[in-house]
N, C-alpha and C positions, 0 to 999 in steps of 0.2 A: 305706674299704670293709671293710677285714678287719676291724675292730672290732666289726661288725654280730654279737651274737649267735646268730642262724640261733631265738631266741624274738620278733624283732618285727616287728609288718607293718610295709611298708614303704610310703609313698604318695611320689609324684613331685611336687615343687612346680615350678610354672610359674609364673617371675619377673616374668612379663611378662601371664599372664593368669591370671582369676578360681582360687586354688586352695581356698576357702572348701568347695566342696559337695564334693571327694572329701577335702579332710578331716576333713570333718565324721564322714561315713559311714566313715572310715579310722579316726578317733579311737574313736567309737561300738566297730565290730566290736571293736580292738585290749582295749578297757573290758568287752564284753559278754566272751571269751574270756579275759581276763587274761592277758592278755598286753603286751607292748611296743609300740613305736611307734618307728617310723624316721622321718623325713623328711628326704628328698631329694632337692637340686636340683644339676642337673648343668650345665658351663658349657661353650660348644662352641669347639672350636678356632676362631680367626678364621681364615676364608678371604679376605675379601674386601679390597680395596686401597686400601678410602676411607678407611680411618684409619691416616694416615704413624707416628705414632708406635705401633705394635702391644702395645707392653706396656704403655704409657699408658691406652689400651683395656682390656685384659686385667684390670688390676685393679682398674677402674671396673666392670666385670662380676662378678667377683669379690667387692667390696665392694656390690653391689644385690643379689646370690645371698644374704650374708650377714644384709642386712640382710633379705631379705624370707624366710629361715630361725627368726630369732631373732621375727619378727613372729607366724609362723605357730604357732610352739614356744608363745608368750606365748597367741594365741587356743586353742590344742591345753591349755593347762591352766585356762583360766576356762573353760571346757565340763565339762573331767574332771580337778578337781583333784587327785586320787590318780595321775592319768598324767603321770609325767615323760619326755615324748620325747627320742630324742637328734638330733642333728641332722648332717646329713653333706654335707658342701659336695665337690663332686667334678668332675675333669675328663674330659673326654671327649667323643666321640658321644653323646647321648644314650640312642638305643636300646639300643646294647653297652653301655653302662656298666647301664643300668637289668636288661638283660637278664642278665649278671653277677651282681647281687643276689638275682635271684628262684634262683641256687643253694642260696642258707642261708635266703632268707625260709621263711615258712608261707601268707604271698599278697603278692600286690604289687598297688597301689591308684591307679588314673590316671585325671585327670580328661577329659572328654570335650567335646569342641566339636561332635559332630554334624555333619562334614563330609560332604559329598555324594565321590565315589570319587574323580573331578576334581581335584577342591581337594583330598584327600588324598593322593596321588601328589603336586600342584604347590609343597604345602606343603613346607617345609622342617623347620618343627616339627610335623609330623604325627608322633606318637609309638605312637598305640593299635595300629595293624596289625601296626607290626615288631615290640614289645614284645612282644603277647600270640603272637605268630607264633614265638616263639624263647623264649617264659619256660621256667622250669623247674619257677614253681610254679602255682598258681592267680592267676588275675588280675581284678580286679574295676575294669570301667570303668563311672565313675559320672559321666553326664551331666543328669541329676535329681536329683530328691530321693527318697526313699524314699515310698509310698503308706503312710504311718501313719497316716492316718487312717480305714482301712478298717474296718469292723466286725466284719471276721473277717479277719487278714491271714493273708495267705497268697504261698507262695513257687512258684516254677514249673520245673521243670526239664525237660528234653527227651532222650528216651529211643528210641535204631533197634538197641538189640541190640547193640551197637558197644564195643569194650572203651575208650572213650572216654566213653560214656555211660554205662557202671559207676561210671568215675573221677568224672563228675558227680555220681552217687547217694550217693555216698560223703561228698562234701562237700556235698549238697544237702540230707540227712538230717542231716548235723551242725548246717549252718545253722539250718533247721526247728526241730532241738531248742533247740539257744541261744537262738533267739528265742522260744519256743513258739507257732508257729505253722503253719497247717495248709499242707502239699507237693503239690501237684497233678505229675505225672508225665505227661506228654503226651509222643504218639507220633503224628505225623502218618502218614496214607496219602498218599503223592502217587503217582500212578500215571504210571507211565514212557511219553515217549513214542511208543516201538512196542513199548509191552506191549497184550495183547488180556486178561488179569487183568479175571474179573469183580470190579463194585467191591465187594462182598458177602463174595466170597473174598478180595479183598484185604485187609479192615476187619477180617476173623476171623483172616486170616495175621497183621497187626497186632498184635492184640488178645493173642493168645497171645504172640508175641515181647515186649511189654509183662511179663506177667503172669510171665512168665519171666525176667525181667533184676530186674525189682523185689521179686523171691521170696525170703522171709528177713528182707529188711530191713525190715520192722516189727516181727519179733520183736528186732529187734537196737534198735529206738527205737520203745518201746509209744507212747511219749509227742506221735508226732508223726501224725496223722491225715494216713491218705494219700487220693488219689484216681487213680484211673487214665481215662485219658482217651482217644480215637485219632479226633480230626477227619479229615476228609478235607480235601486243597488244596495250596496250597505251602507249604510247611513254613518259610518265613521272614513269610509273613503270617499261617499261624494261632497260629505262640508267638509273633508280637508282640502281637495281638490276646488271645489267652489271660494273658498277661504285664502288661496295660495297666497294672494297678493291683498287681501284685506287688511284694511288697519287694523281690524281685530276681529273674533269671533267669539258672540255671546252665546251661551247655553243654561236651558234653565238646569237646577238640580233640586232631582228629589229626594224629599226626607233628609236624616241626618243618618250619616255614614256611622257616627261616633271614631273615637280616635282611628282605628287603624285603616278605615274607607275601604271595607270588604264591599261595603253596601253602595256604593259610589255610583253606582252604576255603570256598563259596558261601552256606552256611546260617547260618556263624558270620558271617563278613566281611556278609553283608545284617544280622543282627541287632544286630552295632556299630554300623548306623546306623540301624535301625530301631525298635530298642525303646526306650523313655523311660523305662524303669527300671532301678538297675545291671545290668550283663551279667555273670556270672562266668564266666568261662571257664579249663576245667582240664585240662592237659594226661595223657596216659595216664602211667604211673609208670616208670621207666627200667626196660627188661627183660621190661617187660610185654605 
């Protein structure tokens, strides 16, 4: 782990299930930024007592992490033969060890099973909650593939005023530009419920709070055509719906969940399972 330069993404390989689509989108960003490439898979302490001989075990896990490292590294350069990843075989929790990296990463990259909230608490290898609840850097869960075949793509990010939601803009306008492509900026109204807020004066309180968080930063990226947006509804089904076909969908996150992302918040934690295009999710800047 300390080897890690603090210049490469980082993606999580899962040994055990499909790691192909967040590396792909890992390998891609890492190629579009020039930047590096990490990939890491983490192997978990054995708890359990069905296997007498433990270290027997251990390095039978150890040798399938490896090999399915050096498998992923080999697909990671017939995509991008100018990326050479490195590879980093590591022990631990998963979570804490992954959450540890996004210190010196620039984002951290995990693949996504679309589990329903159930089965992610019952999960044991349930990874995306605690991860993006504790990262340090931006984190991009990718359970799809990217909408490239849209005729004008386009990215989506999600904007309340929130110094959480600057931290999105910030990487969501850089996205945009790498990719050249056009940023839509949406700000739901959802109206509280025992507020008496007409919903007229709310759509304009909106609308100004929007136009005010977003101010500047087109002169800062001429290059990236914005649009401002302010649905009314609940704000986890109009950015998924807005997001359908986006290359991606940034959201800011606030605070730190700590491992188990009780605190995660309701807008982000629904959008981990709701949207079908990656999620990026950016934590506020330490200090901030």
């Amino acid at each position: 782990m300390e080897n890690m330069t603090g210049r490469e993404i980082v993606v999580g390989i899962d040994p055990v299930r499909d790691w192909h689509m967040a590396l792909a989108w890992a390998a891609d960003e890492a190629h579009r930024r020039a930047l590096g490439l990490g990939l890491a898979l983490v192997v978990p302490p054995q708890h359990d007592t069905q296997h007498a001989d433990g270290s027997t075990y251990r390095i039978d896990l150890r040798r399938t992490g490896a090999e399915t490292l050096e498998a992923a590294a080999g697909w990671t350069r017939s995509r991008h033969p100018d990326l050479e990843p490195s590879t980093h075989l590591l022990d631990g929790l998963p979570a804490p060890v992954l959450g540890r990296l996004s210190l010196k990463a620039p984002m951290l990259v995990l693949g996504s099973r679309h589990l329903s909230r159930t089965e992610e608490f019952l999960s044991a290898g349930s990874l995306v909650v605690p991860v993006v609840a504790q990262a340090h850097c931006p984190v991009a869960v990718v359970g799809d593939a990217e909408h490239v075949s849209q005729l004008s793509p386009y990215m989506v990010v999600a904007v309340d005023g929130s110094e959480s939601s600057k931290a999105a803009l910030a990487v969501a306008f850089e996205e945009a530009s790498t990719r050249g492509c056009m940023l839509r900026a949406i700000s739901v109204w959802h109206q509280p419920l025992l507020s008496f807020e007409n919903k007229n004066d709310g759509l304009q309180a909106q609308r100004r709070t929007l136009s005010e968080t977003v101010a500047g930063w087109s002169e800062k990226y001429p290059d990236v055509a914005l649009t401002h947006e302010v649905p009314a509804g609940h704000p986890v089904e109009e950015l998924a719906k807005a997001a359908e076909h986006a290359l991606a969908l940034v959201l800011g996150r606030r605070g730190n969940g700590g491992y188990t992302g009780m605190r995660l918040g309701s807008v982000v934690h629904g959008l981990l399972h709701r949207a079908h295009c990656p999620v990026i999710t950016v934590p506020v800047a330490q200090g901030a």
